[in-house]
KOLVEX-660065 format. One record per residue (C-alpha): residue in three letters; x, y, z. Coordinates in steps of 0.1 Angstrom, whole numbers, padded with zeros to 4 digits, always signed. Each point is the difference from the previous one (the first is absolute). Layout:
N
ALAXYZ/...
This chain:
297
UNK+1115+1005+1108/UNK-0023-0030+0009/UNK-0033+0012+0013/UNK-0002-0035+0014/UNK+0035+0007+0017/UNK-0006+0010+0039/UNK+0009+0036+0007/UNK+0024+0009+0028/UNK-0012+0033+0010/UNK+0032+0006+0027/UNK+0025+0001-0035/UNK+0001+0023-0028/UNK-0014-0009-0030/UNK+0010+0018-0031/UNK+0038-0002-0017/UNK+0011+0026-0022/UNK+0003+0038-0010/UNK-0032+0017-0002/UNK+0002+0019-0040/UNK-0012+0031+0014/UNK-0031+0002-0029/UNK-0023-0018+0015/UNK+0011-0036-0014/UNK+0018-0031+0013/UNK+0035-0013-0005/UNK-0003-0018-0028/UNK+0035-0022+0012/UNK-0009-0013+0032/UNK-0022-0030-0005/UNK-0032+0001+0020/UNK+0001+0037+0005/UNK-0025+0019+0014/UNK-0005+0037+0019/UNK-0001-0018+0035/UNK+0041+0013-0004/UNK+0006+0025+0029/UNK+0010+0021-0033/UNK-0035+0005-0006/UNK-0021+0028+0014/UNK-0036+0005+0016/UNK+0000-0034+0012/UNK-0027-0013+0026/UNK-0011-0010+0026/UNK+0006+0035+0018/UNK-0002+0019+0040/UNK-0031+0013-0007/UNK+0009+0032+0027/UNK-0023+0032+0010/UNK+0035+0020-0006/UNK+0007-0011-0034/UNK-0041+0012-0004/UNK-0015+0024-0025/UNK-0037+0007+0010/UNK-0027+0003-0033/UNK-0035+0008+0008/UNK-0025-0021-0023/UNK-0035+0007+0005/UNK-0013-0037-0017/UNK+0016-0033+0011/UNK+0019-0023-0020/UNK-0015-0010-0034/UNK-0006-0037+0005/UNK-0024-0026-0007/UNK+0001-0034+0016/UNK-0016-0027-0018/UNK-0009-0037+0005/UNK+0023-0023-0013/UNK-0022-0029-0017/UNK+0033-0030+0006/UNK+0029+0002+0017/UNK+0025-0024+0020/UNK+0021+0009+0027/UNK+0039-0011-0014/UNK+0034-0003+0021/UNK+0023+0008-0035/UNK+0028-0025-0007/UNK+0023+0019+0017/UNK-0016-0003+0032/UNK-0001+0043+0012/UNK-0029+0010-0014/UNK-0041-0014+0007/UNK-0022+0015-0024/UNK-0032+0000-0013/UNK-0004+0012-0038/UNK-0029+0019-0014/UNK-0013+0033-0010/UNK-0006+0014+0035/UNK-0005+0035-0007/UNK+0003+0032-0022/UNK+0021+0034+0008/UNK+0003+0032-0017/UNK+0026+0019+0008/UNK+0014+0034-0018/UNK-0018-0008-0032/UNK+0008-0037+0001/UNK-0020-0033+0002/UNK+0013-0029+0019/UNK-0014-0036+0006/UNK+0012-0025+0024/UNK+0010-0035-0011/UNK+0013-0012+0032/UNK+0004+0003+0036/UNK+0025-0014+0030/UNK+0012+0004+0036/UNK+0031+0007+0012/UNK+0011-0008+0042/UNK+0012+0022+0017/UNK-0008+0030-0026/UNK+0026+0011-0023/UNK-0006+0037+0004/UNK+0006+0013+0036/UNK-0023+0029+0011/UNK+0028+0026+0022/UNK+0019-0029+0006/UNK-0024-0029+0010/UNK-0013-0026-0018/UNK-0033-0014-0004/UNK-0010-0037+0007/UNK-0005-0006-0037/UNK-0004+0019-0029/UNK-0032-0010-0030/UNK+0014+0016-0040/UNK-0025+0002-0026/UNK+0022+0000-0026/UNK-0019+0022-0034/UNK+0011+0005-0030/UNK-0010+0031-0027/UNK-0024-0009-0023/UNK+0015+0016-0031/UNK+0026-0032-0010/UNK+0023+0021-0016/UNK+0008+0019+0037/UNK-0003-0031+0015/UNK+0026-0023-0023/UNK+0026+0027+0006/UNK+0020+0015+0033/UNK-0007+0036-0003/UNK-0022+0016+0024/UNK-0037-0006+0009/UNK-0002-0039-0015/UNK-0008-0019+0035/UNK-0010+0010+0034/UNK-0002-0010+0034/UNK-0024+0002+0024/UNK+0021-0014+0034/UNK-0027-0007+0033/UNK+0016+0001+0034/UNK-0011-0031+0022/UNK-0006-0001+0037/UNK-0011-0027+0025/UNK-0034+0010+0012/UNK-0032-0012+0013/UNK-0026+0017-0030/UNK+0013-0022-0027/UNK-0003+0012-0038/UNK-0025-0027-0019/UNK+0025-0004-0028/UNK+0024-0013+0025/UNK-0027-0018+0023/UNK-0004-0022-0035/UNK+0034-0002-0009/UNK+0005-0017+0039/UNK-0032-0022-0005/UNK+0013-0014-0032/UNK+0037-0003+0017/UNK-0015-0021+0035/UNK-0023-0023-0027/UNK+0028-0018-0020/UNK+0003-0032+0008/UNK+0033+0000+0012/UNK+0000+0034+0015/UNK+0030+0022-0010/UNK+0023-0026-0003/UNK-0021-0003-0032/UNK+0018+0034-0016/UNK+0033-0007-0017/UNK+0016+0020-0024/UNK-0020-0008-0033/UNK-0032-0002+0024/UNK-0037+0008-0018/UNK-0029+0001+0019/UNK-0037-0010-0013/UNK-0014+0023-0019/UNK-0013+0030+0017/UNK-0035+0016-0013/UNK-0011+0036+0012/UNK+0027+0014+0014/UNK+0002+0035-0001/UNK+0020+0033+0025/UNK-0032+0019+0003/UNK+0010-0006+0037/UNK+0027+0022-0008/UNK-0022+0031-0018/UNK-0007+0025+0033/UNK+0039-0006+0006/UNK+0009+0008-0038/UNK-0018+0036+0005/UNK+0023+0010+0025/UNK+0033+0014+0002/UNK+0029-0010-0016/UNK+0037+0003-0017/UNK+0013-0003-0031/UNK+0036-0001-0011/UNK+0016-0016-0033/UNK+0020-0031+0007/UNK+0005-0036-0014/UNK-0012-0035+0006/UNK+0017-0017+0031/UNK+0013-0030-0025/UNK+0022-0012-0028/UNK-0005+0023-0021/UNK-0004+0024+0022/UNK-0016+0021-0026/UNK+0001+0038+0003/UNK-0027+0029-0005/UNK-0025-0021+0022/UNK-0028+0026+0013/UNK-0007-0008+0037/UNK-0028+0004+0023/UNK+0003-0001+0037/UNK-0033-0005+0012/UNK-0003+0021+0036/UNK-0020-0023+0023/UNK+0009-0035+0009/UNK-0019-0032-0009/UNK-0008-0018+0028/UNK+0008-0042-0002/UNK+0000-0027+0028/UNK+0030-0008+0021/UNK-0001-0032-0020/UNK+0004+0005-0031/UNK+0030+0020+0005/UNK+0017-0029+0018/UNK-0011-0017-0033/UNK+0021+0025-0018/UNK+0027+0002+0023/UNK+0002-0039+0001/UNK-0002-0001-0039/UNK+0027+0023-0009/UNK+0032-0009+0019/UNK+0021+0034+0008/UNK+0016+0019-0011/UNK-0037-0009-0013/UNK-0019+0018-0031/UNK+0010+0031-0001/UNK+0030+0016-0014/UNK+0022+0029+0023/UNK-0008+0037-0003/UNK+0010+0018-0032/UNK+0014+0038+0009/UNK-0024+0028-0010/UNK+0024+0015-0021/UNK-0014+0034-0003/UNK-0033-0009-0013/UNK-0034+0016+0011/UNK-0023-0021+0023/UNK-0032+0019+0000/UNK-0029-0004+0027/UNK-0032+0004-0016/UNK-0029+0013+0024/UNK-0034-0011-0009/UNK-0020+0033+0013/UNK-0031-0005+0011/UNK-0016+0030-0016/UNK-0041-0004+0017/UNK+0014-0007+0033/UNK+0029+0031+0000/UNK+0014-0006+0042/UNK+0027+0008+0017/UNK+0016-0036+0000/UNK+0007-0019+0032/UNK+0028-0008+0014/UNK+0007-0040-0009/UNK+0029-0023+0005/UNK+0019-0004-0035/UNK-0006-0036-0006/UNK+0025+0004-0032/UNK+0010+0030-0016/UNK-0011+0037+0002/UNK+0015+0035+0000/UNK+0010+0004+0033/UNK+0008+0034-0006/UNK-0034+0012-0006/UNK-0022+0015+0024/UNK-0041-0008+0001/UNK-0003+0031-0008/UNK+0026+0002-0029/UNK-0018-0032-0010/UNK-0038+0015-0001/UNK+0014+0034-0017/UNK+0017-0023-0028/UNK-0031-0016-0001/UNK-0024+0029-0001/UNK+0022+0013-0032/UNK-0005-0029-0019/UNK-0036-0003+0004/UNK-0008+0039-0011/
C-alpha cells in the first residue's frame, strides 16, 4: 500500500484470509491485518459496562520531556498532522517506551459510551528494546490517545500549535498534504503532566492504519484536553469526512480496564461528578473509597 495513497476511512481495507498464527497472507499483495479477519482491532467504545475497575495507588509512569526540533507535518497522504520527536517516556508492566511521534485525529476515533470527542491527540511510543519493537508480538508500541474538547482554558501545547497555524503566511490554505512547517524549538506536553496522573484505561489494540498492526498497548487518558473552538474547525476543515479516523472496531471479548489513580494522603469519600468520558458507572462512592482504602493499606 502507498503511504502517499489517500485513505478512505468509509471502505475496508484489508483483502485476504487472516492465517490464524499471528501472520499475514503471504498471497494477497499489499496485505495487511486491517482485514476484518483480524482481531483486537482499534479504535474501540470505550463503555463503563464493558469496565473492569483496578485500584493503583501511584499514577502513570511517565516523563514528558522537551523536544529540542520538531516540525509540524500533514503526511503525503493527507489524514494525518504530526509533529515528530521524543515527547515522552512510559513504563508500563516492566516495559520502557519512548514516543517518536504525535498526531490528531477530528472527530476522535474512539467513542467514550457512544460519543465522540471533538478530536482526538496519539502519542504514538514505541518499546525501547528493538528486538520487541521490530516484531508484532505483544508489548512493542503503545499508545497514549488524548480526548479533545472545545473550551475556554486552552492547553499551552495547543495555544502554540494555533499561534504557529494563524502565523503562516498564507493562513491554512498553506497546509497541503506534504505540508512542513518551520522548525519548531521547545516544544514539550508538560501541559499535559497533572492530566497524565489521573485516571485512565488500558486495553490491547492496533494502530488505526495500513498496517493496522496488532498487540498495540493503549492508554486512554481520563480527562479531556481542552483546545479552542478554532482549531478544531481547523481539523474539521483539514480532513474531509468521512475525515481521519477510521469506524469502530468490535471489542471482541477483550478486557478494557479503568485504572483509578487513589489518592492515598487525601483518603475521601469522592463526589459525585458528571462523567466527562468513561467511568464505572456501577460503582458506588462508597464502593469507590473502600476499593481505595484497600489498596493504600
Amino acid at each position: 500500500m502507498d503511504p502517499d495513497a489517500p485513505l478512505n476511512y468509509a471502505v475496508d481495507w484489508g483483502v485476504g484470509t487472516n492465517p490464524g498464527d499471528g501472520s499475514l497472507d503471504a498471497s494477497v499483495d499489499g496485505a495487511n491485518w486491517c482485514d476484518a479477519s483480524y482481531l483486537n482491532q482499534s479504535p474501540i467504545n470505550v463503555k463503563d459496562t464493558d469496565i473492569t475497575t483496578t485500584y493503583d495507588t501511584v499514577p502513570l509512569n511517565v516523563e514528558t520531556h522537551i523536544v529540542p526540533k520538531t516540525n509540524m507535518v500533514l503526511t503525503g497522504n493527507g489524514v494525518e498532522l504530526e509533529l515528530e520527536g521524543e515527547w515522552l517516556t512510559l513504563k508500563f508492566g516492566g516495559n520502557t517506551y519512548k514516543a517518536s511521534q504525535l498526531h490528531f485525529h477530528s472527530p476522535s476515533e474512539h467513542v467514550f459510551n457512544g460519543m465522540h470527542c471533538a478530536g482526538e491527540m496519539h502519542v504514538v511510543c514505541n518499546n525501547v528494546d528493538d528486538a520487541i519493537a521490530s516484531g508484532n508480538g505483544p508489548h512493542g508500541h503503545a499508545v497514549l490517545a488524548f480526548c479533545l474538547e472545545m473550551g475556554i482554558e486552552i492547553n499551552p501545547f495547543f495555544a502554540k500549535i494555533e499561534t504557529l497555524i494563524k502565523s503562516l503566511p498564507e493562513g491554512t490554505d498553506s497546509i497541503v498534504a506534504g505540508y512542513e512547517s518551520p522548525d519548531l524549538l521547545g516544544y514539550s506536553l508538560n501541559s499535559f503532566e497533572q492530566i497524565l496522573a489521573g485516571d485512565y484505561a488500558y486495553y490491547v489494540g492496533s494502530y488505526t492504519t495500513p498496517k493496522c498492526n496488532p498487540n498495540i498497548d493503549w492508554f486512554m487518558i481520563h480527562t479531556p484536553v481542552q483546545v479552542s473552538v478554532s482549531m478544531i474547525e481547523f481539523m474539521q476543515r483539514q480532513f474531509e469526512q468521512p475525515a481521519n479516523h477510521r469506524p469502530l472496531q468490535a471489542l471482541t471479548g477483550r478486557e478494557l480496564e479503568y485504572h483509578k489513580v487513589c489518592d492515598c494522603d487525601n483518603l475521601e469519600m469522592p463526589g459525585t461528578h458528571w462523567r466527562l468520558l468513561f467511568a464505572p458507572a456501577h460503582i458506588t462512592p462508597e464502593e469507590e473509597l473502600t476499593g481505595c482504602k484497600k489498596a493504600c493499606a
